[in-house]
PyMOL Python script that loads the backbone (N, CA, C, O; Angstrom):
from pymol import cmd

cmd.read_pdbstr("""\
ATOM      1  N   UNK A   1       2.854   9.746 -16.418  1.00  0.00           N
ATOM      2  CA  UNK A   1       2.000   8.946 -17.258  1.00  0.00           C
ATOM      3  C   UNK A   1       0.559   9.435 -17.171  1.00  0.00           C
ATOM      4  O   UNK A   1      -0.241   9.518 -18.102  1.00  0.00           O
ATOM      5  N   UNK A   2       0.338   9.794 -15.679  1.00  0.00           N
ATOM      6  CA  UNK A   2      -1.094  10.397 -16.083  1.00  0.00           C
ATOM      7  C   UNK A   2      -1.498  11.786 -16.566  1.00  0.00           C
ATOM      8  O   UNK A   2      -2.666  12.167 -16.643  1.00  0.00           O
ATOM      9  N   UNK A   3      -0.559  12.415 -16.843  1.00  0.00           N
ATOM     10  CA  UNK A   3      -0.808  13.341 -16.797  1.00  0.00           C
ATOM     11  C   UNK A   3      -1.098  13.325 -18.770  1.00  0.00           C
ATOM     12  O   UNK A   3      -2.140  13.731 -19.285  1.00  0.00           O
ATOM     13  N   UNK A   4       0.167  12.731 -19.599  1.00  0.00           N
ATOM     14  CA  UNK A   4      -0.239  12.229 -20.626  1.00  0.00           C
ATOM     15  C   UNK A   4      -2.039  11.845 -21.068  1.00  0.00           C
ATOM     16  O   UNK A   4      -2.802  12.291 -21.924  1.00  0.00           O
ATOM     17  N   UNK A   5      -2.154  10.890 -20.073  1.00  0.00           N
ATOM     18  CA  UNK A   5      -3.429  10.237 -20.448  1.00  0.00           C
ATOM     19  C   UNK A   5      -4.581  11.269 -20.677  1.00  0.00           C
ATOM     20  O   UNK A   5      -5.567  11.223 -21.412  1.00  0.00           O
ATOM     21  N   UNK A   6      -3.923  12.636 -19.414  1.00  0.00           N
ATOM     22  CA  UNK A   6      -4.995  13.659 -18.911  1.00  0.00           C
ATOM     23  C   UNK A   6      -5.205  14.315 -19.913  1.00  0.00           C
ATOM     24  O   UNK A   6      -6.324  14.732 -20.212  1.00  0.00           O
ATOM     25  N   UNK A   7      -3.960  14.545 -20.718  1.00  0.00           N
ATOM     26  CA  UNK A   7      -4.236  15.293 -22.030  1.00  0.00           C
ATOM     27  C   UNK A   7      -4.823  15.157 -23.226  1.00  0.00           C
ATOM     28  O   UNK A   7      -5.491  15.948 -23.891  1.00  0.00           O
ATOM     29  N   UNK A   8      -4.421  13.832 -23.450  1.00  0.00           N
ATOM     30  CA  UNK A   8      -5.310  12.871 -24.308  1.00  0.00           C
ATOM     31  C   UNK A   8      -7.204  12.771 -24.614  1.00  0.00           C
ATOM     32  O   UNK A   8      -8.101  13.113 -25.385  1.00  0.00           O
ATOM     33  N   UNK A   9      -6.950  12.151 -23.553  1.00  0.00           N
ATOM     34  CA  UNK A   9      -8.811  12.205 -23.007  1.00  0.00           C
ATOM     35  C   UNK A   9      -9.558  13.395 -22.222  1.00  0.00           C
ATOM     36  O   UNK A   9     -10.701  13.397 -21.765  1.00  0.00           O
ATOM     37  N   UNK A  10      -8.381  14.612 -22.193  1.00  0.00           N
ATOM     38  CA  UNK A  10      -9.423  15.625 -21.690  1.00  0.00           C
ATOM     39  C   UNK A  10      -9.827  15.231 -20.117  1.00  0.00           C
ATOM     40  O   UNK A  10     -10.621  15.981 -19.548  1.00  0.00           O
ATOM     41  N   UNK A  11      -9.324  14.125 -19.432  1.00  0.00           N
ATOM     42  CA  UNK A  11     -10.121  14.271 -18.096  1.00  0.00           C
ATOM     43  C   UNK A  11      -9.526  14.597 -17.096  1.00  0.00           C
ATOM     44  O   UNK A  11      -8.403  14.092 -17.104  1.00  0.00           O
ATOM     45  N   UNK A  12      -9.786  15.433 -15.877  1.00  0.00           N
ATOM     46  CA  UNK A  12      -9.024  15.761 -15.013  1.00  0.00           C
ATOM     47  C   UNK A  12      -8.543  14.963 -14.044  1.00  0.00           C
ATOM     48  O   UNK A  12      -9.379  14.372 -13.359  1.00  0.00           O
ATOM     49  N   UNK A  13      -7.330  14.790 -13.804  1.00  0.00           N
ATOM     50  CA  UNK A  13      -6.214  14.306 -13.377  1.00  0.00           C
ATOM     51  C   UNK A  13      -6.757  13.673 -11.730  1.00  0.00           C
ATOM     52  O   UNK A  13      -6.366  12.594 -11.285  1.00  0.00           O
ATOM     53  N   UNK A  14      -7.795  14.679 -10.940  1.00  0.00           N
ATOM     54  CA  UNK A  14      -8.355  13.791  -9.738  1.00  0.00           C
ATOM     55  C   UNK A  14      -9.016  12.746 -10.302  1.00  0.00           C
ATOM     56  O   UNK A  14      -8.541  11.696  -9.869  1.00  0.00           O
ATOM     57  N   UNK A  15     -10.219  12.497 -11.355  1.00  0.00           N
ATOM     58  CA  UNK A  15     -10.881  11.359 -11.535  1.00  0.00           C
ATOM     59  C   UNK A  15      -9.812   9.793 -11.578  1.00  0.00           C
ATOM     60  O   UNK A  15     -10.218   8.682 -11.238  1.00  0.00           O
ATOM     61  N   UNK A  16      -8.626  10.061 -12.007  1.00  0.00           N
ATOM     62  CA  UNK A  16      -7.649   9.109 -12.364  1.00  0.00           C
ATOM     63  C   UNK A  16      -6.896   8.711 -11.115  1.00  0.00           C
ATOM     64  O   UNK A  16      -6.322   7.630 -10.980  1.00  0.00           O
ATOM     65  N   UNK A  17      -6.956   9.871 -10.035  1.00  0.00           N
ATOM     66  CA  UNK A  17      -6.193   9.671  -8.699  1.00  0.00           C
ATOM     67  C   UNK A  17      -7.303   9.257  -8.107  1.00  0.00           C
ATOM     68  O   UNK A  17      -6.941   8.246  -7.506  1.00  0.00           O
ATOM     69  N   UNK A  18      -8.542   9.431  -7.887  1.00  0.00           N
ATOM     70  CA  UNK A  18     -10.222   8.652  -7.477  1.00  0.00           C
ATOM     71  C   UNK A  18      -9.798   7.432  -7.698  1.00  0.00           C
ATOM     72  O   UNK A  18      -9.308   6.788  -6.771  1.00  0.00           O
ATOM     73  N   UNK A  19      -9.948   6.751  -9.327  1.00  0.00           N
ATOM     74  CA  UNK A  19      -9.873   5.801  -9.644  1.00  0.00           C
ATOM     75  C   UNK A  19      -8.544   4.599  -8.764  1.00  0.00           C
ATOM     76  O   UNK A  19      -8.808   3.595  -8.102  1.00  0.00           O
ATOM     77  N   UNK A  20      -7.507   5.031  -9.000  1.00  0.00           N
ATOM     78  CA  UNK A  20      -6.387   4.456  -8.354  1.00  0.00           C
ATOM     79  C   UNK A  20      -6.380   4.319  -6.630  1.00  0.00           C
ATOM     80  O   UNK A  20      -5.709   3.589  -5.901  1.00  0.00           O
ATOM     81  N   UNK A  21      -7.102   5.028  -6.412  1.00  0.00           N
ATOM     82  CA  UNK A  21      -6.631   4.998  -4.404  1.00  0.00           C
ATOM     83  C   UNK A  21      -7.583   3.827  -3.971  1.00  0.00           C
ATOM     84  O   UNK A  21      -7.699   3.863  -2.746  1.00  0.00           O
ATOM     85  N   UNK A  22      -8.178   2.984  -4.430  1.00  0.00           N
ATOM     86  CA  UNK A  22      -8.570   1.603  -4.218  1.00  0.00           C
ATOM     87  C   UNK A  22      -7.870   0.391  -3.842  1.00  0.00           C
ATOM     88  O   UNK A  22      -7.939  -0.374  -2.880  1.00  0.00           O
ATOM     89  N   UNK A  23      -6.693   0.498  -5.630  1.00  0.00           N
ATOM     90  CA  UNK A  23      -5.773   0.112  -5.685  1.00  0.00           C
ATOM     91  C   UNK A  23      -4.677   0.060  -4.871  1.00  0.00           C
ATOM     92  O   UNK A  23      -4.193  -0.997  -4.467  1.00  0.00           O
ATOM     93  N   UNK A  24      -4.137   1.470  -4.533  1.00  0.00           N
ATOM     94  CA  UNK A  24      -3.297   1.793  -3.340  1.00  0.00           C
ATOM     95  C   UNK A  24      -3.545   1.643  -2.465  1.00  0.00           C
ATOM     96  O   UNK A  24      -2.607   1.910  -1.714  1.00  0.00           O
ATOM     97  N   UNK A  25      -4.742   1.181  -1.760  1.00  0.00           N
ATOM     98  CA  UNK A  25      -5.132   1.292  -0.495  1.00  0.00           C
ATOM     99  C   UNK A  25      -4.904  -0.358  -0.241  1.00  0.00           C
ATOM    100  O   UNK A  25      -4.410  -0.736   0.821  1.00  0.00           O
ATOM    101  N   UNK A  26      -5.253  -1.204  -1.168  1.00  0.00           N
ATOM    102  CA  UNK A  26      -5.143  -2.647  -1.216  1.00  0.00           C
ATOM    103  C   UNK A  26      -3.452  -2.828  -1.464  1.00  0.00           C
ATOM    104  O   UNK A  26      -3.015  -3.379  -0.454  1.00  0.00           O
ATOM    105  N   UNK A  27      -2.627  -2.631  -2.193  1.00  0.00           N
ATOM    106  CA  UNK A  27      -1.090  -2.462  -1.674  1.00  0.00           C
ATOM    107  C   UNK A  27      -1.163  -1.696  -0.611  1.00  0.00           C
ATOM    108  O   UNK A  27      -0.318  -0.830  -0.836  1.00  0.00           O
ATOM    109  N   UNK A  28      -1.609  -1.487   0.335  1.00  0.00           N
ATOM    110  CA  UNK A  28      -0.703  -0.550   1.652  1.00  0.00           C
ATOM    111  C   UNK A  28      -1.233  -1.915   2.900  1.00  0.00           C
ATOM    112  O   UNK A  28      -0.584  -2.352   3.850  1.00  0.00           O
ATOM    113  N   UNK A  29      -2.731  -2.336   2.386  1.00  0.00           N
ATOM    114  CA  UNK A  29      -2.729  -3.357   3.009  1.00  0.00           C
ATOM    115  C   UNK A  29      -2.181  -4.475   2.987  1.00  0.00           C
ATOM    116  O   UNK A  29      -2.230  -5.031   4.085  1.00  0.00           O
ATOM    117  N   UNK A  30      -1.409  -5.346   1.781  1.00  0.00           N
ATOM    118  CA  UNK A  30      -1.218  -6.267   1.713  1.00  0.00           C
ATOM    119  C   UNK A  30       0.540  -6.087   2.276  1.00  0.00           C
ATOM    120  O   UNK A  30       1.382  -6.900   2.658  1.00  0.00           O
ATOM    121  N   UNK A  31       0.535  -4.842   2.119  1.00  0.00           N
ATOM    122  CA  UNK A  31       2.245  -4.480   3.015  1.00  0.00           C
ATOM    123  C   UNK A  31       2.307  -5.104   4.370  1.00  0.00           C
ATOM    124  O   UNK A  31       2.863  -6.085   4.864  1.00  0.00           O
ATOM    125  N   UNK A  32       1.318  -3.909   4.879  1.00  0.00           N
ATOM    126  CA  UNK A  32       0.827  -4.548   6.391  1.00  0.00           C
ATOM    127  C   UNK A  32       1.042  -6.114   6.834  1.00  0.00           C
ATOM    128  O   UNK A  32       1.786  -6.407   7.770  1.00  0.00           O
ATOM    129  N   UNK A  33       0.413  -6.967   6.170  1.00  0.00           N
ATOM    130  CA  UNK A  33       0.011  -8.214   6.285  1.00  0.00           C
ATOM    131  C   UNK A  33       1.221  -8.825   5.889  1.00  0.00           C
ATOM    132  O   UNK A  33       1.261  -9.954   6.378  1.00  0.00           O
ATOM    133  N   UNK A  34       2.644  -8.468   4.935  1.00  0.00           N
ATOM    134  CA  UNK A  34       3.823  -8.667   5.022  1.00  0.00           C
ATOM    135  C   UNK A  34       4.491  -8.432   6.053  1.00  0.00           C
ATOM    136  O   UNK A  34       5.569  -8.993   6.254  1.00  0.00           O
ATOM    137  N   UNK A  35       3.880  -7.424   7.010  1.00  0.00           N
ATOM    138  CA  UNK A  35       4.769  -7.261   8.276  1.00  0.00           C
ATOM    139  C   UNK A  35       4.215  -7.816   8.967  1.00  0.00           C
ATOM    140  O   UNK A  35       4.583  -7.574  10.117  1.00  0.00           O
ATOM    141  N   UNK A  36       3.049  -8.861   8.869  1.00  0.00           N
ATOM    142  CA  UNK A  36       2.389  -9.842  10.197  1.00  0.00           C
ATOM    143  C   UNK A  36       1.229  -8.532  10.923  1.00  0.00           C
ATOM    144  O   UNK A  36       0.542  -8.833  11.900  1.00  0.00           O
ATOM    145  N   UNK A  37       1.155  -7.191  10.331  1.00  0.00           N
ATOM    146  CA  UNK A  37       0.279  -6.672  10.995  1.00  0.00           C
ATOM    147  C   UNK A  37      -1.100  -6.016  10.274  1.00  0.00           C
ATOM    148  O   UNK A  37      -1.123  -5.410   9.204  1.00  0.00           O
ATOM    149  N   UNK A  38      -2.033  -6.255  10.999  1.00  0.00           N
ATOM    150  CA  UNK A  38      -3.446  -6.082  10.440  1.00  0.00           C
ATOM    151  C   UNK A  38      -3.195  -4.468   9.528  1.00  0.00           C
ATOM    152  O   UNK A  38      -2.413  -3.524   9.639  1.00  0.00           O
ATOM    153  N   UNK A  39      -4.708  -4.936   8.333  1.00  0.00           N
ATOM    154  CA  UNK A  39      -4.518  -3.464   7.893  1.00  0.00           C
ATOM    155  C   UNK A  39      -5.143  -2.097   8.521  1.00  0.00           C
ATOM    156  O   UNK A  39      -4.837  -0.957   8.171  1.00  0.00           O
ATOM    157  N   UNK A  40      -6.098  -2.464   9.537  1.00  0.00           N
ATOM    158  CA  UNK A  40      -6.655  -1.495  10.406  1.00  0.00           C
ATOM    159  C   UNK A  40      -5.329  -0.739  10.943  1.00  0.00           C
ATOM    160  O   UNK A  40      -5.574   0.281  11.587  1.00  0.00           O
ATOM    161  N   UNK A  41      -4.043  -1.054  10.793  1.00  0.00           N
ATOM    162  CA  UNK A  41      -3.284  -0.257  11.734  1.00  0.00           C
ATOM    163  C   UNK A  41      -2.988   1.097  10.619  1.00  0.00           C
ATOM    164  O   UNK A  41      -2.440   2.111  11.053  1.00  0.00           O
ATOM    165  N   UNK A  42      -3.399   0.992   9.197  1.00  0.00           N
ATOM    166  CA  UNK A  42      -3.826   2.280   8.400  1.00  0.00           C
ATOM    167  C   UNK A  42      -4.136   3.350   9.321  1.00  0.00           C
ATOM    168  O   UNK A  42      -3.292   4.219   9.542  1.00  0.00           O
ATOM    169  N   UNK A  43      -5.365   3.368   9.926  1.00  0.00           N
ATOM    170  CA  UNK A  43      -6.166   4.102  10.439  1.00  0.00           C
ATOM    171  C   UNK A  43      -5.542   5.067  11.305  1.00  0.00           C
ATOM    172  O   UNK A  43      -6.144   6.030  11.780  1.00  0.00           O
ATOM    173  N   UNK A  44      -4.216   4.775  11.526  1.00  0.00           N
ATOM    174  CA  UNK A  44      -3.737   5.480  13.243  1.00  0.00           C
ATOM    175  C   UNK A  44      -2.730   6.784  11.687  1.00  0.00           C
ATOM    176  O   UNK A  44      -1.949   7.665  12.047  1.00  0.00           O
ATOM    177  N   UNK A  45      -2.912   6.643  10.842  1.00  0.00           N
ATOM    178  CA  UNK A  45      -2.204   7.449   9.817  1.00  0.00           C
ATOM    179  C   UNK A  45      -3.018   8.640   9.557  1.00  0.00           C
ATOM    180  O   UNK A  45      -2.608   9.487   8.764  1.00  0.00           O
ATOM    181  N   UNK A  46      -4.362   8.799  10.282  1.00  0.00           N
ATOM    182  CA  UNK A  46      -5.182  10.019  10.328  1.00  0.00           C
ATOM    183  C   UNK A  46      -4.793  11.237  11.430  1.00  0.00           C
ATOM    184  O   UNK A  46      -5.181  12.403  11.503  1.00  0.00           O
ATOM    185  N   UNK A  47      -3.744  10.359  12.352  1.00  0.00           N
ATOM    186  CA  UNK A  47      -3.258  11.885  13.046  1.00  0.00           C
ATOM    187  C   UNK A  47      -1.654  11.881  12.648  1.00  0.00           C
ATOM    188  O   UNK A  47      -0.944  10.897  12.439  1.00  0.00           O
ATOM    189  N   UNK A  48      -1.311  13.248  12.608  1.00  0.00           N
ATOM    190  CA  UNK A  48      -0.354  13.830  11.378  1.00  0.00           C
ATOM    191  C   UNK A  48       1.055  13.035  12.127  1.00  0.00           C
ATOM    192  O   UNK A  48       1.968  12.627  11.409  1.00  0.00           O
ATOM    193  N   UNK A  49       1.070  12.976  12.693  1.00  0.00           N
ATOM    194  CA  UNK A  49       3.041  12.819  13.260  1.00  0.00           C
ATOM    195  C   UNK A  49       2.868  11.190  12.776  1.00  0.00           C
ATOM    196  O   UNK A  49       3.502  10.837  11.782  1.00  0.00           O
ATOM    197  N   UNK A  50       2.358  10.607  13.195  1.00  0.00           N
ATOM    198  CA  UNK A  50       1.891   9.164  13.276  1.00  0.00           C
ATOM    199  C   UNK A  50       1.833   8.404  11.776  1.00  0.00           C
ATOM    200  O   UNK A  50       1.198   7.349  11.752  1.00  0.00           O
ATOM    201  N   UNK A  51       2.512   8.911  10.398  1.00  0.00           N
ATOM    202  CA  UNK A  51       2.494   8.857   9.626  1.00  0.00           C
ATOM    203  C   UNK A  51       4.056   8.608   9.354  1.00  0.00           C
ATOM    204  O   UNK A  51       4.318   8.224   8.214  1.00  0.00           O
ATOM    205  N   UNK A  52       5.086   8.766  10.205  1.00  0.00           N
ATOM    206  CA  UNK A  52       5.990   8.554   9.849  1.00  0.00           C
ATOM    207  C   UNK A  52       6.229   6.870  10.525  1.00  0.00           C
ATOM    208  O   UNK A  52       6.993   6.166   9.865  1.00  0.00           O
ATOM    209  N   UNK A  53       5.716   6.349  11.567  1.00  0.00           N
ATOM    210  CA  UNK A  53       5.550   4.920  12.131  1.00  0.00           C
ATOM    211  C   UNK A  53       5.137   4.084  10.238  1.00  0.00           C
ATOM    212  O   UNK A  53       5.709   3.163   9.655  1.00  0.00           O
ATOM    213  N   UNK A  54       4.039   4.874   9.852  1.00  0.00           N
ATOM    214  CA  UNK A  54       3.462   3.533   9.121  1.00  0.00           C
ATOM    215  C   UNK A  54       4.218   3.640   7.769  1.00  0.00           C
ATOM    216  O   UNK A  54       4.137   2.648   7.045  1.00  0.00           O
ATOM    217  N   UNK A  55       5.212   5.093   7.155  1.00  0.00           N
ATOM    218  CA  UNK A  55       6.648   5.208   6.287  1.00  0.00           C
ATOM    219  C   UNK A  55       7.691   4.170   6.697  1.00  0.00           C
ATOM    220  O   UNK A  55       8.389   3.478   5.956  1.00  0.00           O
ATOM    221  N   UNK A  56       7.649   4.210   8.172  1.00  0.00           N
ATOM    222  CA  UNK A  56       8.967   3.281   8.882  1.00  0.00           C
ATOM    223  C   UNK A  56       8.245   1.808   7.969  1.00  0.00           C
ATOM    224  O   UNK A  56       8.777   1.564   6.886  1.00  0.00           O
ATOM    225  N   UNK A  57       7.328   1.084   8.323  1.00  0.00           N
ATOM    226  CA  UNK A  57       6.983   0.222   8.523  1.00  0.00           C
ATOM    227  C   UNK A  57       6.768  -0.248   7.056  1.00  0.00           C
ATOM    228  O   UNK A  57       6.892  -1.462   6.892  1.00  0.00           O
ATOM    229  N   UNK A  58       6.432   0.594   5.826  1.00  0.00           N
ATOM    230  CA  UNK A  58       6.383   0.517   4.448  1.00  0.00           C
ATOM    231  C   UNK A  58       7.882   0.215   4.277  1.00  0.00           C
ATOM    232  O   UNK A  58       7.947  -0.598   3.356  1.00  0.00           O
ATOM    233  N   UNK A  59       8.857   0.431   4.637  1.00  0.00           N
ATOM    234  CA  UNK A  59      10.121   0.534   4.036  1.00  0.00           C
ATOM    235  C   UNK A  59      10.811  -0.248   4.762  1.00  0.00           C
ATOM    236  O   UNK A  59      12.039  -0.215   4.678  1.00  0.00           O
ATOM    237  N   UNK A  60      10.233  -1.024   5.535  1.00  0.00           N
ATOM    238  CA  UNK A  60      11.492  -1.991   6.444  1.00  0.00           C
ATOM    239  C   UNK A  60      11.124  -3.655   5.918  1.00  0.00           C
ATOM    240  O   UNK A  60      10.144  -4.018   5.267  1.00  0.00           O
ATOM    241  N   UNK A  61      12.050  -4.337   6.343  1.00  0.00           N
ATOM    242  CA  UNK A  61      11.969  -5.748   6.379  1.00  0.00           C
ATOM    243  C   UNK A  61      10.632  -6.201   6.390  1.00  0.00           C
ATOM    244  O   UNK A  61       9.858  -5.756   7.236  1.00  0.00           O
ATOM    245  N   UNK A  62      10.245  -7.077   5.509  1.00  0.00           N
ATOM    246  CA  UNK A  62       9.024  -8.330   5.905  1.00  0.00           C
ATOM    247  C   UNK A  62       9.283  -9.302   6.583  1.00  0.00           C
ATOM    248  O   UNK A  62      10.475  -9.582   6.703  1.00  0.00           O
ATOM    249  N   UNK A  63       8.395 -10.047   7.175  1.00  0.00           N
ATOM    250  CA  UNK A  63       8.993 -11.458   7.977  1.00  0.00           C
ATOM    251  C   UNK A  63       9.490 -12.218   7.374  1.00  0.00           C
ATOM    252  O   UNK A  63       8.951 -12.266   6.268  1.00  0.00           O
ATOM    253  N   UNK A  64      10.558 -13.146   7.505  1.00  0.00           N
ATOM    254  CA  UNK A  64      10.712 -14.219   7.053  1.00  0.00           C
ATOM    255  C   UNK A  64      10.553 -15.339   6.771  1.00  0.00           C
ATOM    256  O   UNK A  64      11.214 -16.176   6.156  1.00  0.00           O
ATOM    257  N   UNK A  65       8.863 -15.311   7.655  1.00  0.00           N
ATOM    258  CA  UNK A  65       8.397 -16.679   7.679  1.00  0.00           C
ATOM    259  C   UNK A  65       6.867 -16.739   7.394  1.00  0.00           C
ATOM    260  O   UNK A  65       6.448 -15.701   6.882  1.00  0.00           O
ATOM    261  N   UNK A  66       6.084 -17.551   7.570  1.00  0.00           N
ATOM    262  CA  UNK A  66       4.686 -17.193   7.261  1.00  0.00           C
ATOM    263  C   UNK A  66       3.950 -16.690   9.013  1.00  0.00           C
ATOM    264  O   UNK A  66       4.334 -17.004  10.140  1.00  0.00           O
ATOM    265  N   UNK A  67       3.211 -16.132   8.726  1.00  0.00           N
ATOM    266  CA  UNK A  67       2.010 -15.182   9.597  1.00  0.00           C
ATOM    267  C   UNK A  67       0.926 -15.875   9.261  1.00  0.00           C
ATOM    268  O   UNK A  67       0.707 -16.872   8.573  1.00  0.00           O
ATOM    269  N   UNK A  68       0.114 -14.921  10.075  1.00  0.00           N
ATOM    270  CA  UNK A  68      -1.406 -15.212  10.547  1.00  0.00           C
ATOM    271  C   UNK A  68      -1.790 -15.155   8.802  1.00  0.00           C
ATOM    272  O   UNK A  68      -2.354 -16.119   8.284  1.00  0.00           O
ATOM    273  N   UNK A  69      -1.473 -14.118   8.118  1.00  0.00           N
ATOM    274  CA  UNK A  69      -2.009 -13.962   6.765  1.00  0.00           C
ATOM    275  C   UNK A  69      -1.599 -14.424   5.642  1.00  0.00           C
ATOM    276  O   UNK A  69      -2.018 -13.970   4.577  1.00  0.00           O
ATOM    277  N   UNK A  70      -0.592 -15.538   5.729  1.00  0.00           N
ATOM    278  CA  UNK A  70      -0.235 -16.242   4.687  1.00  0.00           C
ATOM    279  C   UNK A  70       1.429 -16.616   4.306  1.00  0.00           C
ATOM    280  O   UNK A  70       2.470 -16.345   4.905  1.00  0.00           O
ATOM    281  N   UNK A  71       1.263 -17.078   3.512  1.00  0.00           N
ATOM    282  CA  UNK A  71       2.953 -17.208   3.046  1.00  0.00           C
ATOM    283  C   UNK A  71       3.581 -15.931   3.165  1.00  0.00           C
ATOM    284  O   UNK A  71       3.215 -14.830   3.577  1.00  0.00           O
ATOM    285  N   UNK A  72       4.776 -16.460   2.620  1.00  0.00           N
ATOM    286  CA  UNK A  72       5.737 -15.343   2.490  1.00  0.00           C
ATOM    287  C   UNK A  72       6.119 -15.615   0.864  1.00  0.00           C
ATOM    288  O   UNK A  72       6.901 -16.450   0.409  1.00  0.00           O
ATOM    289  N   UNK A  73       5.212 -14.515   0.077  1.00  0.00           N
ATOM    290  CA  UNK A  73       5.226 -14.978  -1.713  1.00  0.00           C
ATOM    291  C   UNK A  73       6.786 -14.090  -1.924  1.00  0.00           C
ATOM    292  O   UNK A  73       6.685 -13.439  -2.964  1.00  0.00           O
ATOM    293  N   UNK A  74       7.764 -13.936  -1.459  1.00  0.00           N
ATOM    294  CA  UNK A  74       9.176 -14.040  -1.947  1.00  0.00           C
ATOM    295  C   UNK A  74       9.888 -14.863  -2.143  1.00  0.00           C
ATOM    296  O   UNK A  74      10.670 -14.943  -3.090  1.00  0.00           O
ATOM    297  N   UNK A  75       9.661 -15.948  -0.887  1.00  0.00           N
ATOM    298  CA  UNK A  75      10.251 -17.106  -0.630  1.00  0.00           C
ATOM    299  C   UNK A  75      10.184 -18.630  -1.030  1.00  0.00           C
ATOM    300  O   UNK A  75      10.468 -19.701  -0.494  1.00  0.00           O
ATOM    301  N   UNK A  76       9.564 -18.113  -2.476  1.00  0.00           N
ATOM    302  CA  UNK A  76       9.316 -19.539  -3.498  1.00  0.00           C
ATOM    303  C   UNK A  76       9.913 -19.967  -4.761  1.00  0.00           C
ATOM    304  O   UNK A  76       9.556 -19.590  -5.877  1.00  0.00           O
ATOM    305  N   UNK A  77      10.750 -20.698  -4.520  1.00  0.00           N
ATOM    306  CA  UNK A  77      11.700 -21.038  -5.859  1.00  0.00           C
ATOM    307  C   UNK A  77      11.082 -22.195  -6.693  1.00  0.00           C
ATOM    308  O   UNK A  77      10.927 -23.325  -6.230  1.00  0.00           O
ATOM    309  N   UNK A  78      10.683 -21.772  -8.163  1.00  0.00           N
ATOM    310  CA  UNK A  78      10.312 -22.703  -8.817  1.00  0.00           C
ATOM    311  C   UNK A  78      11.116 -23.101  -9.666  1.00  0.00           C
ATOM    312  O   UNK A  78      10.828 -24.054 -10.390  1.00  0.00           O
TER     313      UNK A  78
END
""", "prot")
cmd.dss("prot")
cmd.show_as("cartoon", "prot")
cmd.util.cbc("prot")
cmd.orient("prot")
């Protein structure tokens, strides 16, 4: 899709990946905070092996119950 857009408007394809890693960075945190754990634990993803802990942790189970950071917004039947 972006790459479409890139062609369109002529703009290069980092300004659009600039734009978005805000976004992504706020989903990687609000993951975190699904697993009951702060988003500072990002940070330990700056040394290289240590990147597969926070893959584990993107792809596994959320709690089932509420945490320090809020509900659990799966678990609401209206």
């Amino acid at each position: 899709m972006l790459f479409f857009v890139d062609m369109t408007l002529g703009t290069p394809l980092s300004i659009a990946g600039i734009l978005l890693y805000p976004a992504g960075f706020c989903v990687a945190i609000r993951r975190m905070h699904d697993l009951g754990k702060t988003g500072w634990l990002l940070l330990i993803g700056i040394i290289p092996l240590i990147n597969l802990i926070i893959l584990y942790w993107f792809v596994s189970e959320g709690e089932d119950v509420a945490n320090d950071y809020g509900e659990v917004p799966t678990n609401t039947v209206e």
